[in-house]
C-alpha positions as a printed NumPy array, in Angstrom:
array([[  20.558,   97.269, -156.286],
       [  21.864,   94.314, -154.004],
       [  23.865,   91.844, -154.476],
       [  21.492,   88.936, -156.592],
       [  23.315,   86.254, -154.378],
       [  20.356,   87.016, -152.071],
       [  17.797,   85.654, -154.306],
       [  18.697,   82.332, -153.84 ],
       [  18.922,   81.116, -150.475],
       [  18.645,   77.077, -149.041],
       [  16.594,   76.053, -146.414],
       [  13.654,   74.292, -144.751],
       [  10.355,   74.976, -146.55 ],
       [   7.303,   75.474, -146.185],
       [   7.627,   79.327, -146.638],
       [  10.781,   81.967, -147.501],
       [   8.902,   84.518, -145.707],
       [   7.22 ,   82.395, -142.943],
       [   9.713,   79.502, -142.073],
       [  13.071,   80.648, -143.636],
       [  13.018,   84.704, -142.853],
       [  12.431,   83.721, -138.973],
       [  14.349,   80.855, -138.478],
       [  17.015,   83.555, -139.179],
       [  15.045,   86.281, -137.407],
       [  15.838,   83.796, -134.073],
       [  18.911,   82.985, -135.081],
       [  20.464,   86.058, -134.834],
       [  18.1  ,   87.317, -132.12 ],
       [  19.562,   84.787, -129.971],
       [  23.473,   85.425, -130.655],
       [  22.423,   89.105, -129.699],
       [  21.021,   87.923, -126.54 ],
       [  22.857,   85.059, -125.496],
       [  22.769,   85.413, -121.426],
       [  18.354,   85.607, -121.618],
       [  16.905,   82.486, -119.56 ],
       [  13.984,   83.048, -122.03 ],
       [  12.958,   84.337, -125.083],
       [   9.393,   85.59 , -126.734],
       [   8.242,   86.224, -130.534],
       [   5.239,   87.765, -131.348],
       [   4.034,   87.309, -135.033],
       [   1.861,   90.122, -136.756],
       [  -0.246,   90.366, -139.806],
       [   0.24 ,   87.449, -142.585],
       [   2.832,   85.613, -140.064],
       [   0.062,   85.8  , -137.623],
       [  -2.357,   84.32 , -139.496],
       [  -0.798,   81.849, -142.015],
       [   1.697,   81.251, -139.831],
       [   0.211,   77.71 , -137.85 ],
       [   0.092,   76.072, -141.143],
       [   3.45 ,   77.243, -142.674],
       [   5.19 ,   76.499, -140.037],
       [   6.62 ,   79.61 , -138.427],
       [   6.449,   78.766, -134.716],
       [   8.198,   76.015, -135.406],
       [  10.959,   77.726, -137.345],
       [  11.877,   80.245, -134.709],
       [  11.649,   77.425, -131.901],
       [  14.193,   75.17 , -134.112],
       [  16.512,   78.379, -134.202],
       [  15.739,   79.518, -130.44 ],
       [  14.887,   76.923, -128.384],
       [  11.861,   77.747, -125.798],
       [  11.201,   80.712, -127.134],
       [   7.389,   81.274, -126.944],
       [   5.294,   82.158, -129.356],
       [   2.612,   84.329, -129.795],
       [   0.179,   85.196, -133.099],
       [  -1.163,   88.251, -132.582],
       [  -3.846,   88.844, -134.957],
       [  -5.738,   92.101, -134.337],
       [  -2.711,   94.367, -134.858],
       [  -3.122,   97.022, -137.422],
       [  -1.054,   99.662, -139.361],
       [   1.859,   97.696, -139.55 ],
       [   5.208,   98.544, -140.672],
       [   5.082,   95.81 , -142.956],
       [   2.769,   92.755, -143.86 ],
       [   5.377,   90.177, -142.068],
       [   6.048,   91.669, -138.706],
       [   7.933,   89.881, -135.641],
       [   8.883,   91.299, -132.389],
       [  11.473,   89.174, -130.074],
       [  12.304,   89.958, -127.277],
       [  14.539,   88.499, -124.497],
       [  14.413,   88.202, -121.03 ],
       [  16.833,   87.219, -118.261],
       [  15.099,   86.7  , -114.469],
       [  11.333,   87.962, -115.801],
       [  13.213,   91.272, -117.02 ],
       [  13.49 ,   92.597, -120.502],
       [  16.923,   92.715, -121.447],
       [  16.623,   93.495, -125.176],
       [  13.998,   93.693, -128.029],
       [  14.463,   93.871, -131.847],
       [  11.344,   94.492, -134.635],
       [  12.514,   92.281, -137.272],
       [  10.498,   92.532, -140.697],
       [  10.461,   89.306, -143.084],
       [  10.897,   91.148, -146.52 ],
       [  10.098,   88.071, -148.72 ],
       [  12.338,   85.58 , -150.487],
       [  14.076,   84.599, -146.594],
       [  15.495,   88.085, -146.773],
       [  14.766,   89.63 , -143.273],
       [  15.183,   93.23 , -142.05 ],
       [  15.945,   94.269, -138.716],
       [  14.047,   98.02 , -137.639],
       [  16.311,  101.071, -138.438],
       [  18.841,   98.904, -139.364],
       [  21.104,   97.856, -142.035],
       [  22.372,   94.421, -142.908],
       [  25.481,   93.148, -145.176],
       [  22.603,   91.405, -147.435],
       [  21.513,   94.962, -148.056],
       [  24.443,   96.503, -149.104],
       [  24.152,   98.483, -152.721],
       [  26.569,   97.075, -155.334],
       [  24.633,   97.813, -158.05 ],
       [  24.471,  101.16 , -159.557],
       [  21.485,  100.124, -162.172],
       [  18.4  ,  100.923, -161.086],
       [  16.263,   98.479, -163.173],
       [  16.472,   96.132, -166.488],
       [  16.462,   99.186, -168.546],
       [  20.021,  100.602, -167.187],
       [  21.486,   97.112, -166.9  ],
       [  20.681,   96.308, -170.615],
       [  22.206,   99.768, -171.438],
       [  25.225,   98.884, -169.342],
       [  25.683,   95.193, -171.511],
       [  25.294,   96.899, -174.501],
       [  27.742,   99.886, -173.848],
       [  30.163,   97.335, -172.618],
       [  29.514,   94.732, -175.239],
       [  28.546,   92.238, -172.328],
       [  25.945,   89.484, -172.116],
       [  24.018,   89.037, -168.581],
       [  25.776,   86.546, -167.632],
       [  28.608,   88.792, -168.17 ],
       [  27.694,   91.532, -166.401],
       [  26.548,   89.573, -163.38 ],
       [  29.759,   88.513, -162.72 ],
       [  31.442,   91.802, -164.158],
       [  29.126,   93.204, -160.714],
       [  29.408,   90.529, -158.057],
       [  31.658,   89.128, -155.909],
       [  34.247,   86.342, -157.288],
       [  32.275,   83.721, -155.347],
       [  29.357,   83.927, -157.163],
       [  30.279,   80.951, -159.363],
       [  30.491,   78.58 , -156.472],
       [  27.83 ,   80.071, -154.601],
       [  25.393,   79.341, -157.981],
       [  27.045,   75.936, -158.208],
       [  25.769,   75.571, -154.565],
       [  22.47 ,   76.384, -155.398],
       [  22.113,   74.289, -158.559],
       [  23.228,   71.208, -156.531],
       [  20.272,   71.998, -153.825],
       [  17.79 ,   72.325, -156.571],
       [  18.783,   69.038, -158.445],
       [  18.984,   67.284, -154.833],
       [  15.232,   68.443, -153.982],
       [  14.097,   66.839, -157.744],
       [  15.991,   64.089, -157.293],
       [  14.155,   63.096, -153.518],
       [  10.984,   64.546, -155.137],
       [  11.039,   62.317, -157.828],
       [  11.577,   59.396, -155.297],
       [   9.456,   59.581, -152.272],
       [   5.564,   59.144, -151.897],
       [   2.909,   59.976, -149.279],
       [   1.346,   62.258, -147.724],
       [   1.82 ,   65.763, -147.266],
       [   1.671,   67.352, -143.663],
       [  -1.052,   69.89 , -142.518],
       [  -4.276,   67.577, -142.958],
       [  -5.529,   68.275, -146.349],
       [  -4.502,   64.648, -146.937],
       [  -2.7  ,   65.849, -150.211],
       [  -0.749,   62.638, -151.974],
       [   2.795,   63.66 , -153.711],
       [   2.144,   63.573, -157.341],
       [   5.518,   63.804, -158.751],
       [   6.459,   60.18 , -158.8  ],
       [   3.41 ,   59.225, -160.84 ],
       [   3.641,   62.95 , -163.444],
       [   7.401,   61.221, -163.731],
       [   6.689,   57.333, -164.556],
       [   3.218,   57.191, -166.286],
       [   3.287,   58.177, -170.098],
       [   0.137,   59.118, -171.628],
       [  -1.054,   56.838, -174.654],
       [   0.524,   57.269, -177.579],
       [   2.514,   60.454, -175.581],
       [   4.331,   62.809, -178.323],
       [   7.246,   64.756, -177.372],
       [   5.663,   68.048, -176.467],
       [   3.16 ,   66.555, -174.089],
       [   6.368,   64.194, -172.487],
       [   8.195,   67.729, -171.971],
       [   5.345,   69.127, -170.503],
       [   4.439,   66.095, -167.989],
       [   8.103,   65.911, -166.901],
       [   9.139,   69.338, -166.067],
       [   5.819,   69.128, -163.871],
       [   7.098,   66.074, -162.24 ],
       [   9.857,   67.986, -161.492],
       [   8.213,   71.056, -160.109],
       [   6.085,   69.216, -158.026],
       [   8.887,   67.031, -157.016],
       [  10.534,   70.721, -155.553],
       [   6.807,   72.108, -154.403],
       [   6.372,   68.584, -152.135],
       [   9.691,   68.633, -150.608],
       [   9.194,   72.545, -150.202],
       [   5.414,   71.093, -148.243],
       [   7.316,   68.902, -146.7  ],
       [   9.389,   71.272, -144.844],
       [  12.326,   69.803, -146.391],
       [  15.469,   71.522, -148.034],
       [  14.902,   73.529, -150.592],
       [  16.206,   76.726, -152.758],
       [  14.175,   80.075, -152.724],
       [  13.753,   80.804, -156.618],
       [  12.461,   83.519, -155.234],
       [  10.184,   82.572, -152.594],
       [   9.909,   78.499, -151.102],
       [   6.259,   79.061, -152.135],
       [   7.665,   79.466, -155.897],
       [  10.294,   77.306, -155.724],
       [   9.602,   74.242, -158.036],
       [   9.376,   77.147, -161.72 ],
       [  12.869,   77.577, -162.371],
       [  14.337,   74.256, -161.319],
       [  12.067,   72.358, -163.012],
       [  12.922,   73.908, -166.488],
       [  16.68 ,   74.271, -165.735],
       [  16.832,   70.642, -164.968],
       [  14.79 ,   69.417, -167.976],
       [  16.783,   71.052, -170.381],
       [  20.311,   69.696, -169.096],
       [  18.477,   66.165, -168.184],
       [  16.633,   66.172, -171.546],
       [  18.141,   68.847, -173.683],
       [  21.809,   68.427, -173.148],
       [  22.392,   71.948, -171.75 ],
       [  25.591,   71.985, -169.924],
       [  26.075,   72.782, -166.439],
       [  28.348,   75.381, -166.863],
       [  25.824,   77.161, -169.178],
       [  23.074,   76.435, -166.458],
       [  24.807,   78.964, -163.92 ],
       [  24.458,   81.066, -166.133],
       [  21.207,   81.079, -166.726],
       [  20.83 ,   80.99 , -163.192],
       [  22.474,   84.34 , -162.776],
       [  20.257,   85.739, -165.34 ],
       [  17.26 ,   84.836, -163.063],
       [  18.546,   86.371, -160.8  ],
       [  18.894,   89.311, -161.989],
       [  15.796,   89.573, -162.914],
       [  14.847,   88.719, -159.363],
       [  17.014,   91.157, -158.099],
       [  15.14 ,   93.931, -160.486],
       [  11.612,   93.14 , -159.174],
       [  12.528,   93.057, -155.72 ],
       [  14.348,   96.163, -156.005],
       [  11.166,   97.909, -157.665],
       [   8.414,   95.81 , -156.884],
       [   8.454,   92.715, -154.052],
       [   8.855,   89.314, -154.401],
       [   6.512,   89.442, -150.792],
       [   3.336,   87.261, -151.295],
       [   1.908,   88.533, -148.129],
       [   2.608,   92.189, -149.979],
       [   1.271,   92.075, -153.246],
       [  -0.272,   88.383, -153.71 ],
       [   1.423,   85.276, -155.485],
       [   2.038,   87.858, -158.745],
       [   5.037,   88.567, -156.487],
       [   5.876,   85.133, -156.066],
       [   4.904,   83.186, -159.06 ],
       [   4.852,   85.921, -161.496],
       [   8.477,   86.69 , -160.514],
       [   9.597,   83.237, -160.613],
       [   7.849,   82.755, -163.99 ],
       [   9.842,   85.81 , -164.862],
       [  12.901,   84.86 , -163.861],
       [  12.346,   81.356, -165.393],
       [  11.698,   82.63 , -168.647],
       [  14.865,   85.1  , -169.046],
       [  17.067,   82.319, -167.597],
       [  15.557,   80.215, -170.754],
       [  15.69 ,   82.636, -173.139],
       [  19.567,   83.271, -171.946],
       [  20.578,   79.56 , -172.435],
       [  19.015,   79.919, -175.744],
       [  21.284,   82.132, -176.665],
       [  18.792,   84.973, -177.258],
       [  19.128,   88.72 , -177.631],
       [  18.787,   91.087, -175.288],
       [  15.789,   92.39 , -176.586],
       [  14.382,   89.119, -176.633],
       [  14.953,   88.298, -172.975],
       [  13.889,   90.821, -171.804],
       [  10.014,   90.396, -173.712],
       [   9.966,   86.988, -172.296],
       [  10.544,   88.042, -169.038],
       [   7.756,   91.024, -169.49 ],
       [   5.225,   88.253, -171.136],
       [   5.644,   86.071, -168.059],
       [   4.63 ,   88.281, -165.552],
       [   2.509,   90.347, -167.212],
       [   0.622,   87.284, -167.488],
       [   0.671,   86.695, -164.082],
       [  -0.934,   89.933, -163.127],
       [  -3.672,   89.952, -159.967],
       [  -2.913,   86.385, -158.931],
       [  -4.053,   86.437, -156.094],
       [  -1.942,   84.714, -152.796],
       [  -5.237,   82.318, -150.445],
       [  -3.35 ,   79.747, -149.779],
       [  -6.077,   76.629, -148.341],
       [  -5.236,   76.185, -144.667],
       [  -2.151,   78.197, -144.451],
       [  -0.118,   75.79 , -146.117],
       [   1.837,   75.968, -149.52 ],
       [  -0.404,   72.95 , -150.83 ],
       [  -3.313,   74.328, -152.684],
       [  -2.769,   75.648, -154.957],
       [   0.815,   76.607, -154.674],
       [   2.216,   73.363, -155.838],
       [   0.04 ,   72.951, -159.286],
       [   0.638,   76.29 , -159.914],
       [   4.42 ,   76.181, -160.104],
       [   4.084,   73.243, -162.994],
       [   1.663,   75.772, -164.859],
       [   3.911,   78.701, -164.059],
       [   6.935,   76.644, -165.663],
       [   4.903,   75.871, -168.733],
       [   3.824,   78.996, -169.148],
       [   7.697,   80.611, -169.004],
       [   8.503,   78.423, -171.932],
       [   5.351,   79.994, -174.038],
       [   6.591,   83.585, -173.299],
       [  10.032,   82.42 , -174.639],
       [   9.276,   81.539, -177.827],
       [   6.6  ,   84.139, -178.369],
       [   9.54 ,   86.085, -177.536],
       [  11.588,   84.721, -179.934],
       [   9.306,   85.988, -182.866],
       [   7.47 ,   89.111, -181.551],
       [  10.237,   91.107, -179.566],
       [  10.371,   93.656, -182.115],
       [   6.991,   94.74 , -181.951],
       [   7.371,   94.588, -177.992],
       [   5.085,   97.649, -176.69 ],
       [   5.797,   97.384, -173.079],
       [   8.857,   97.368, -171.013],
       [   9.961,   94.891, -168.345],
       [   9.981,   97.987, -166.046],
       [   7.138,   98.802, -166.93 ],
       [   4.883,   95.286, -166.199],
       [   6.992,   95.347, -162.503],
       [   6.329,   98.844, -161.511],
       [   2.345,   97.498, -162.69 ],
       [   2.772,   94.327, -160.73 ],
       [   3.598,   96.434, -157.563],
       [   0.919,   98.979, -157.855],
       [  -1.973,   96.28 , -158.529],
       [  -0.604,   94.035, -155.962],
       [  -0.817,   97.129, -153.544],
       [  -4.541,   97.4  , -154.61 ],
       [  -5.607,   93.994, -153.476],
       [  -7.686,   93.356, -150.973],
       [  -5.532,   92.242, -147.675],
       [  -7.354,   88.821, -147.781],
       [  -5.753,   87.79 , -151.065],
       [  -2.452,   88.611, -149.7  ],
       [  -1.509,   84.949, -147.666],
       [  -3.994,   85.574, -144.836],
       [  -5.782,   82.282, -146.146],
       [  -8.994,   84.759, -145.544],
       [  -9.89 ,   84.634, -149.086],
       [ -10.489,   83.063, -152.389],
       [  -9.475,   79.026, -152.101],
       [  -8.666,   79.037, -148.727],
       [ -12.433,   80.475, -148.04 ],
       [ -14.242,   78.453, -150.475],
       [ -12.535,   75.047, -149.672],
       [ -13.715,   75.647, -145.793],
       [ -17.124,   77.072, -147.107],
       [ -17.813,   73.812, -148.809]])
């Protein structure tokens, strides 16, 4: 596997795949290229057409000034879902071209190529060998993560937790409108101020850690700085609970990084086996991974066995099987942002079912992923961020 740093990665929203992936894309296009008088991206598949509404031509125009940009959206068999061809040109001649793929998560690839990001450091092949390796070595996760990775990954996790509390904290504070002209008002302010009557704790805990992942969804929509947890479009599940349980709970920070590398790692395992791609196999890939990831993290700062994260990790997505990715308009509004708060919630319930049912745990993590990939491969194109299906279809419909 690859290094887990990858996961997390901070930058612009609305979209890992669509605004982060090919504002990098450009990027390093352009330092290839830096003599062309001109420069031209053509966008295929899901970047073709969700990419208006997240945001993409934008992206690559902020990273490669000029550069036009082109949606082609009749191109079939493609390599992959999230296809981009630059080229550059210097006098009206081509002087270079790269296929550059946008793998999900603001990973990109570049054709036949391989990049530093995709260098293998891990021997495991999935949860099942890295739990073996723990308990061979008498390690925790947390452990083993930094047992594996480079001796930067403390400050580089540091990094990232800072980003995450800085998009809650703005969240928390702003109000308005969201971009894209579904005339969507940011919630988070009000989820974090108004109490219910006669509010007991568990429905407090519940309202504030969705303040805080809509907080992180509405900065995400509003194209501002955010951390990929794995995807922008899932971005507001595992800050949301980190923060509430060092805010509320008392966690300490020290202990949060390492429950962030334990997300990770699950991250890592389901984009290794799987794909953490909306646009190839639906928001399961997203918001079932970040749910995932959410819930080990949890169960980790909990203290819990291995055993037991790793149920809670399998609950979580198993319970996010089939969701389906039809985003309305092309924009990570509706129902991305609602969904994280749900997906949050629902990362805490597989933890403490966890807690009391590993033992009779039937199915492996390994198991639900290699599911989540084959059933995400089986839905219809449409219900893979093409906004041709499902909400997107029925909200224009009406």
């Amino acid at each position: 596997m690859k290094t887990i740093r990858s996961i997390y990665k901070i930058g612009n929203g609305p979209s890992s795949s669509h605004t982060v992936g090919p504002f990098h894309a450009a990027q390093i296009f352009g330092e290839r290229y830096p003599n062309a008088d001109s420069y031209r991206a053509t966008l295929y598949g899901s970047l073709a057409f969700t990419g208006e509404g997240h945001g993409t031509g934008k992206a690559i125009r902020n990273a490669l000034p000029g550069t036009e940009v082109i949606f082609n959206r009749t191109e079939e068999n493609l390599p992959h879902p999230n296809t981009m061809l630059f080229e550059a040109f210097q006098g009206g001649r081509l002087i270079g071209s790269n296929r550059i793929f946008s793998i999900g998560g603001g990973s990109i690839r570049f054709e036949n190529e391989v990049s530093e990001e995709e260098t293998e450091i891990y021997p495991q092949k999935n949860f099942s060998e890295i739990v073996k390796t723990c308990r061979d070595h008498s390690m925790n996760l947390p452990q083993f993560a930094y047992r594996m990775e480079a001796p930067s990954l403390h400050d580089e996790l540091k990094k990232v937790w800072e980003a995450m509390k800085d998009a809650i904290h703005r969240g928390l504070h702003t109000e308005g409108i969201l971009p894209g002209g579904l005339g969507i008002a940011r919630k988070a302010k009000l989820l974090y101020e108004k109490r219910c009557y006669n509010e007991g704790a568990d429905i407090a805990m519940n309202r504030m850690i969705a303040a805080y992942a809509y907080a992180t969804c509405e900065e995400n929509a509003d194209e501002h700085i955010v951390v990929t947890a794995p995807t922008c479009g899932s971005c507001g599940v595992l800050p949301s609970v980190m923060y509430y349980m060092h805010s509320e709970r008392g966690f300490p920070e020290e202990e949060i990084l390492d429950a962030l590398s334990v997300a990770a790692l699950v991250g890592n395992v389901i984009r290794t086996n799987a794909s953490i791609s909306g646009a190839e196999c639906g928001c399961q890939a997203e918001i079932g991974s970040a749910c995932s990831m959410t819930a080990a993290a949890l169960a980790s700062l909990y203290g819990l066995n291995l055993d037991q994260i790793e149920y809670a990790a399998e609950i979580a997505m198993e319970h996010n099987l089939g969701l389906t990715c039809d985003p309305v308009k092309g924009l990570v509004q509706i129902p991305c942002i609602e969904r994280n708060a749900v997906a949050a919630m629902r990362a805490i319930s597989s933890v403490n079912l966890s807690r009391f049912l590993f033992s009779t745990r039937k199915i492996s993590f390994d198991e639900v992923i290699a599911t989540m990939y084959r059933t995400g491969k089986d839905l219809n194109e449409k219900y893979r961020e093409t906004s041709h299906g499902g909400l997107a279809q029925i909200y224009f419909a009406n």
